[in-house]
C-alpha positions in Angstrom: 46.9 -231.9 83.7 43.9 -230.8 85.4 42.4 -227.4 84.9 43.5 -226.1 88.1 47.1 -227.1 87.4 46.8 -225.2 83.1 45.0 -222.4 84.9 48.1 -221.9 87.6 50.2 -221.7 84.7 48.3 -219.1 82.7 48.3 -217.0 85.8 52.1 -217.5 86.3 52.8 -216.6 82.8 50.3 -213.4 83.2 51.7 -212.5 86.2 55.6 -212.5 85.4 55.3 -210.2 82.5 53.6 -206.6 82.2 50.9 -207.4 80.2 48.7 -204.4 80.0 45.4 -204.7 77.7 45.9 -202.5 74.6 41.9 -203.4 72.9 39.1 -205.8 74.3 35.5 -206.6 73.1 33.4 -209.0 75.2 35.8 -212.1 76.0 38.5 -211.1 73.2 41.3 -209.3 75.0 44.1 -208.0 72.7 47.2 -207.7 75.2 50.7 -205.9 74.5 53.8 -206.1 77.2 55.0 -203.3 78.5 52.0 -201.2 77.1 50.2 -198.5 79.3 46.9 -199.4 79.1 45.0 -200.9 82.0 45.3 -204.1 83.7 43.0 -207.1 82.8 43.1 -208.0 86.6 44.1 -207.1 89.7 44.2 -209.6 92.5 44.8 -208.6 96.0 44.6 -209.3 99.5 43.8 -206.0 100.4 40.0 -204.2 99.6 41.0 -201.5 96.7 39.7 -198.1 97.0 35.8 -197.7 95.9 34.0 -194.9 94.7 31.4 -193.6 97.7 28.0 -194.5 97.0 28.4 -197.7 94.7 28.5 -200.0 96.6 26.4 -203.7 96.0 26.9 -205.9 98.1 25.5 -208.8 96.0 26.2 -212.2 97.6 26.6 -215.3 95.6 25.7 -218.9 96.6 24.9 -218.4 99.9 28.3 -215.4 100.7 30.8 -217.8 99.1 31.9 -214.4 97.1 30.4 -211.3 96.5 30.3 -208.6 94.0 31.1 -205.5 95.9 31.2 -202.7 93.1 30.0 -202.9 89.3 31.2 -199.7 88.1 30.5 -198.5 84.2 32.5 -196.3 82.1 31.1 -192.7 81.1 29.8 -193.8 77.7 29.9 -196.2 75.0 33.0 -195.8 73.4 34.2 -195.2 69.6 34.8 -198.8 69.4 31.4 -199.5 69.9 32.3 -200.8 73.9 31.0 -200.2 77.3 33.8 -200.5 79.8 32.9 -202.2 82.9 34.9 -202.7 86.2 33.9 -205.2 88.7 35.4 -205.6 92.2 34.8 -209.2 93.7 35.4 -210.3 96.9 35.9 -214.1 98.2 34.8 -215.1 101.4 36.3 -218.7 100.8 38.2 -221.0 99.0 36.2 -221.5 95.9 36.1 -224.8 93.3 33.5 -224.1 91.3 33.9 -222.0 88.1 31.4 -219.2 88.0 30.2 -216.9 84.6 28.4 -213.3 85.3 26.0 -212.5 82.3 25.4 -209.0 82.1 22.3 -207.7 80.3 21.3 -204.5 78.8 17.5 -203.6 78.9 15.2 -201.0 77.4 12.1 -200.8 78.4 11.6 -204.2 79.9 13.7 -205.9 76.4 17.2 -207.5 76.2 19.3 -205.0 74.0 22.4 -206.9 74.2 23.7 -209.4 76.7 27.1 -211.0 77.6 28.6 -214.0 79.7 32.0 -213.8 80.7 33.9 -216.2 82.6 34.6 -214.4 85.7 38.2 -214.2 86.3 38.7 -214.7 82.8 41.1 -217.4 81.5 44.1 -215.9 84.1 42.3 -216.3 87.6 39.0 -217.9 87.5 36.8 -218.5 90.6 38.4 -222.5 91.3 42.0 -220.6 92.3 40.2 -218.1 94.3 41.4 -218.4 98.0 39.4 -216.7 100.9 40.3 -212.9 101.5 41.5 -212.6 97.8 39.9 -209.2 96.4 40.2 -209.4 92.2 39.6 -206.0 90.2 38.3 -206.9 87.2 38.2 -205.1 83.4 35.8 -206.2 80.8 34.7 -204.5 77.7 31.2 -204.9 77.0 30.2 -204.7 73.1 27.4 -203.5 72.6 27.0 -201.8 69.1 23.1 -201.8 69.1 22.7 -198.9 71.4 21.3 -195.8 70.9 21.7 -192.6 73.1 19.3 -192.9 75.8 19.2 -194.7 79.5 19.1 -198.3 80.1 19.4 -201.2 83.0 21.9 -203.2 83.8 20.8 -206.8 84.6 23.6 -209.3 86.5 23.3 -212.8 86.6 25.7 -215.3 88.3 26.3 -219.0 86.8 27.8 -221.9 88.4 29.9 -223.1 84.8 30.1 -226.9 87.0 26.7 -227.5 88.0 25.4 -225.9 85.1 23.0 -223.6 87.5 22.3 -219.9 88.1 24.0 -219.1 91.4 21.5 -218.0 94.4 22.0 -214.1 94.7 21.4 -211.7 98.1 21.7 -208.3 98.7 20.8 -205.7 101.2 18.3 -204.9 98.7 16.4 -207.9 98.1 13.8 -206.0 95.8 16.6 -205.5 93.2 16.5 -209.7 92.8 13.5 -211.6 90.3 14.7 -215.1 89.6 18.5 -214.8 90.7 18.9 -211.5 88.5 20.0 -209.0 89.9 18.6 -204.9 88.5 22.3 -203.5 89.0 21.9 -199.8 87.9 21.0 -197.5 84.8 23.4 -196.4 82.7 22.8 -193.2 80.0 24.8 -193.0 77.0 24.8 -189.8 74.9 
């Protein structure tokens, strides 16, 4: 079978059950059914409810989706993660496979990075039809930092052509090289 066709299934079998996420670190996601914890994804039709003022409005490969909202948690957790919520938007039928590497700077230096298949393994970017909005957990590990501020960085990779997806935004200053400065975060 073809990805497209194993991938359907996964998101079938996802979809069917209340799976709720009960611990994740990076692109390990520990799930339990019937748990209250929140959801790994959530893929709608509709635009979900944003928090005013954090908007992005970061275009990838030339508006075939965008990343409308990165949104961190509070602080690093006890388990040594940064939650992150993304909100993606897809302005057409997609077949390409797309990553989003998320960096963490001090001072100009990588502290810690991650790539994560967007989507993860349930509904990555080749199922995504035009008009589908997906909410989207991930848990960013990041044991090496300290209390202080840092930048987020965001790159976009195209997993099939093996390239770094052209990025826009209403902000074009917040782009060097296809990255994209998404914020600062403090942690205490």
């Amino acid at each position: 079978a073809d990805r497209k066709v194993i991938h359907e299934r996964v998101y079938k079998f996802f979809t069917a059950q209340p799976w709720k996420v009960k611990h994740a670190a990076d692109n390990i996601v520990l799930f339990q059914k019937n748990y209250d914890g929140p959801a790994l994804l959530e893929i709608s039709g509709k635009k979900p409810t944003m928090p005013a003022g954090q908007r992005l409005e970061l275009g990838v490969d030339d508006g075939a989706f965008s990343l409308e909202l990165l949104q961190p948690g509070p602080v690093k957790q006890a388990d040594k993660t940064m939650p992150l919520t993304f909100c993606w938007k897809s302005a057409a039928d997609i077949d390409q496979q797309y990553l989003v590497r998320v960096g963490i700077l001090k001072d100009g230096k990588m502290i810690s990075m991650a790539e994560h298949t967007i989507g993860y393994s349930i509904y990555p970017t080749f199922l995504w039809k035009k008009g589908d909005f997906i909410k989207e957990n991930f848990w960013f590990y990041a044991p090496a930092l300290g209390s202080g501020d840092y930048k987020i960085s965001i790159a976009i990779l195209n997993a099939d052509s093996n390239t770094i997806a052209k990025l826009s935004s209403p902000d074009p200053g917040k782009i060097q090289n296809n990255i994209f400065e998404a914020g600062t975060i403090h942690i205490e």
